[in-house]
C-alpha positions in Angstrom: 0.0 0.0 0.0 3.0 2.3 1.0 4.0 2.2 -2.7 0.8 3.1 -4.5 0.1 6.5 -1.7 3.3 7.4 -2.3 3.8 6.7 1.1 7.0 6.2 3.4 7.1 4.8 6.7 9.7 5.7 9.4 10.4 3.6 12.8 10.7 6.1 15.6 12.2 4.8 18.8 10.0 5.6 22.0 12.4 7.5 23.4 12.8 10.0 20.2 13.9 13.5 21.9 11.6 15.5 20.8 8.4 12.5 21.5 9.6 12.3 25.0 7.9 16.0 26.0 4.8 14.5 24.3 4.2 11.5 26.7 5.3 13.0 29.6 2.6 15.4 28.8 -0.4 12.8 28.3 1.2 10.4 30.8 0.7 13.7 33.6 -2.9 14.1 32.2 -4.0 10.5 32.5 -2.2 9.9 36.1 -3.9 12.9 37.8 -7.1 11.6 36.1 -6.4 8.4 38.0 -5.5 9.6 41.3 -8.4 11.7 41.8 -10.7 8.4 40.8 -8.8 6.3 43.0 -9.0 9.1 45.8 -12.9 9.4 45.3 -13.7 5.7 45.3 -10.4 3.8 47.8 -12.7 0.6 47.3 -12.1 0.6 43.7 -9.8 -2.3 41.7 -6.9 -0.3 40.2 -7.7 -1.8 37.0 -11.2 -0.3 37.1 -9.8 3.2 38.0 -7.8 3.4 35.1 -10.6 2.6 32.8 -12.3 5.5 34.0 -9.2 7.3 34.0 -8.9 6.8 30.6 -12.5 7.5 29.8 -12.2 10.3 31.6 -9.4 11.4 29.1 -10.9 10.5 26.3 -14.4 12.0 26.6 -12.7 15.2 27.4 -11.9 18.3 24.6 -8.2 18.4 24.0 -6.2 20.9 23.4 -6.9 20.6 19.8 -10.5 20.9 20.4 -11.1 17.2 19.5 -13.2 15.2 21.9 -11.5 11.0 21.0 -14.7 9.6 21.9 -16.9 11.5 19.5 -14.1 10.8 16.8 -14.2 7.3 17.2 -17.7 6.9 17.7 -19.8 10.0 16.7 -21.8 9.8 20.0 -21.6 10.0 23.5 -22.8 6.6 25.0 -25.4 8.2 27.5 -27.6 6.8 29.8 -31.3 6.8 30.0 -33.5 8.1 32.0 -35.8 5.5 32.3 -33.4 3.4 33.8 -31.6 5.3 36.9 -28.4 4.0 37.7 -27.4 2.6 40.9 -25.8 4.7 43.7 -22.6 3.1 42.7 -22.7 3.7 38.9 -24.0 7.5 39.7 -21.0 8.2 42.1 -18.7 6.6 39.3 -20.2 9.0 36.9 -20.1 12.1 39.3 -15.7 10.7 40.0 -15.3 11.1 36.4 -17.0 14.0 35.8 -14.8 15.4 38.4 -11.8 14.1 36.6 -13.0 15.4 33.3 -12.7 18.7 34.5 -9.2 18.4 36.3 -8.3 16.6 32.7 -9.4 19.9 31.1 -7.6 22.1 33.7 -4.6 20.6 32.6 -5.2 21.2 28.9 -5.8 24.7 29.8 -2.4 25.0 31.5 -0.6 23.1 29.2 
């Protein structure tokens, strides 16, 4: 395929100088999304924290203005309210809300 676009591809190590700001930027981003899950709900499994960390990130406007989610999937999966979630799924939803906005604080700063 690279041949017919015209394309070329080039291997970049990981720990290319100039990528190395880059993930230290989004690694900062998704950890403070993490601790303030994991500081919200102690009873959580740390595995289930950084899924909602990462949703967290993802549903949130970067600093390009695109929201991941919507790209991927053109839609917000939202609830309904015909069927109310329980107290546990609501306080998951009001944690990472809460790390939403701390994900966009740092987008702001950054």
């Amino acid at each position: 395929m690279q041949e017919r676009t015209s394309m070329m591809m080039v291997s970049v190590p990981i720990e290319a100088h100039w990528l190395i700001g880059t993930i230290e930027h989004y690694h900062a981003v998704l950890y403070r999304s993490y601790e303030i899950i994991s500081e919200e709900v102690p009873e959580l499994a740390p595995e289930l924290a950084l899924q909602m960390a990462v949703k967290a990130v993802n549903d949130t406007t970067g600093p390009d203005g695109y929201v991941p989610t919507l790209l991927i999937f053109r839609a917000y999966p939202r609830m309904m309210e015909y069927s109310p979630p329980t107290p546990m799924v609501a306080q998951r939803a009001a944690t990472v809300k809460k790390a939403m906005t701390e994900v966009q604080r740092l987008h702001t700063v950054h």
